[in-house]
BALO-827050 format. One line per 10 residues: their letters; for each residue x, y, z of C-alpha. Coordinates in Angstrom, 2 decimals, always signed. Layout:
A> X Y Z; ...
***
This chain:
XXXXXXXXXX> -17.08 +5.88 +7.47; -17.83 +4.61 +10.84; -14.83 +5.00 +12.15; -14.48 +8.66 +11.35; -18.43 +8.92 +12.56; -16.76 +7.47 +15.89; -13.69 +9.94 +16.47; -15.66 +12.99 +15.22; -15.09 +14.61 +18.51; -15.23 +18.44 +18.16
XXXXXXXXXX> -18.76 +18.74 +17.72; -19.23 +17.39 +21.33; -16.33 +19.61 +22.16; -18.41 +22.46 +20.96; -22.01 +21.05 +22.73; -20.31 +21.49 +25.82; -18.40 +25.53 +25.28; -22.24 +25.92 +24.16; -23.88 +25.03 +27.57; -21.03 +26.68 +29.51
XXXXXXXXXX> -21.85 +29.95 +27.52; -25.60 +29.30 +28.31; -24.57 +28.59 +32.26; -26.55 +25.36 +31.97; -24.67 +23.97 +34.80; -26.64 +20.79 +34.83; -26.96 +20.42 +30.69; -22.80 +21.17 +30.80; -22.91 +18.05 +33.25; -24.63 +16.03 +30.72
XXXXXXXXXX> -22.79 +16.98 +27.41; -19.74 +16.28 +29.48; -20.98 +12.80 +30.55; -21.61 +12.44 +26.47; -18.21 +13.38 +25.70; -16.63 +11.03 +28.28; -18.68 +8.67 +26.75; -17.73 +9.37 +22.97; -13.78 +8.71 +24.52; -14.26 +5.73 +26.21
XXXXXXXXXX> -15.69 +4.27 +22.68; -12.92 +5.61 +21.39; -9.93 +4.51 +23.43; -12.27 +0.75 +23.11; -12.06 +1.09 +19.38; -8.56 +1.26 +19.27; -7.83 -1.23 +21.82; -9.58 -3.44 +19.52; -7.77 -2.92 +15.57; -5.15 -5.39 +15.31
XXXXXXXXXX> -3.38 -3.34 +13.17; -2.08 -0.79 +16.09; -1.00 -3.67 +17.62; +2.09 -3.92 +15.65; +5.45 -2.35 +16.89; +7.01 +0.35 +14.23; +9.40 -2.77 +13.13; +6.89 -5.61 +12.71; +5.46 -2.97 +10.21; +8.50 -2.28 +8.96
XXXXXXXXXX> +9.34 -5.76 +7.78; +5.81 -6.03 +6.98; +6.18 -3.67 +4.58; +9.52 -4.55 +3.46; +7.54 -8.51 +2.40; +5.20 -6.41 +0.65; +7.81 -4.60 -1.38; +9.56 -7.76 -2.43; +6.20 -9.51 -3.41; +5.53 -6.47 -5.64
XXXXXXXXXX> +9.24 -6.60 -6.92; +8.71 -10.49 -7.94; +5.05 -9.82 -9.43; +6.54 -6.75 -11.43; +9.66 -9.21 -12.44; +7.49 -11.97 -13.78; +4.93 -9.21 -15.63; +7.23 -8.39 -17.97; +8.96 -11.58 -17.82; +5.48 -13.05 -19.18
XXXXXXXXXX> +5.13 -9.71 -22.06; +7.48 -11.19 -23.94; +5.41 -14.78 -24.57; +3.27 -14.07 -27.45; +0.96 -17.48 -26.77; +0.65 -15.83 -23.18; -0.45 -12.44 -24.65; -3.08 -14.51 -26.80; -4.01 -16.42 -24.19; -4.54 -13.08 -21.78
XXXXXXXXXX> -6.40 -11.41 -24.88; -8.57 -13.97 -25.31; -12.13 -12.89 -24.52; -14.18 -16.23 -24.22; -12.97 -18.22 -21.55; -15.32 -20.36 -21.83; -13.53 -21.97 -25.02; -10.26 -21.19 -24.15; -9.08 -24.57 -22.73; -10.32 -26.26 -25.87
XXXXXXXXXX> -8.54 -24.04 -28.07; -5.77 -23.96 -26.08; -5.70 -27.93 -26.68; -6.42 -27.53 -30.84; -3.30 -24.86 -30.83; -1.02 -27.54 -28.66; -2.02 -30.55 -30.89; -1.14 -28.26 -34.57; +1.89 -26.97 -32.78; +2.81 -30.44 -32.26
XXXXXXXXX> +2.12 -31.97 -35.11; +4.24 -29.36 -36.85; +6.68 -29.81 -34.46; +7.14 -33.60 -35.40; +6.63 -33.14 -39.14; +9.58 -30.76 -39.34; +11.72 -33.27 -37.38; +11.08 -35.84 -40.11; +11.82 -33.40 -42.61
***
């Protein structure tokens, strides 16, 4: 918001035509000033972002990182849909108690697990 507050330029644009129309030649001088003003804050503001800093191909391969995390996050989303003690894991609404049932379920499955091998 404050940066379209700063580049909001017309209305001073418009201060100024006023005055001329008016032939305020000493209130034109001063809404001028105010304009020159409102540019040099301008032109300091974006001196200042880091972001214009970047060349069109730093951005570019920016982006393309960007892409390729999304790619891999996508990949291992529905990589992880298909692992139903995931999907009960994610549903799970108290975390509080999740690590301890999360233990019970790995001690049953276990203990299953070893009484089927000695069957």
């Amino acid at each position: 918001m404050e940066f379209e507050q700063n580049f909001q330029l017309l209305p001073k644009v418009l201060k100024i035509l006023e005055k001329i129309e008016n032939n305020s030649t000493v209130e034109v001088a001063k809404a001028v000033q105010i304009f020159d003003e409102k540019i040099e804050k301008c032109f300091s503001i974006l001196e200042s972002s880091p972001e214009l800093k970047i060349t069109r191909e730093e951005q570019l391969e920016l982006l393309d990182q960007k892409k390729k995390i999304l790619q891999k996050k996508t990949e291992l989303c529905e990589k992880y849909q298909h692992f139903p003690k995931l999907l009960q894991f994610i549903s799970c609404t108290n975390f509080a108690t999740l690590p301890n049932e999360a233990e019970n379920n790995m001690e049953i499955e276990e203990k299953n697990n070893s009484n089927s091998n000695l069957n």
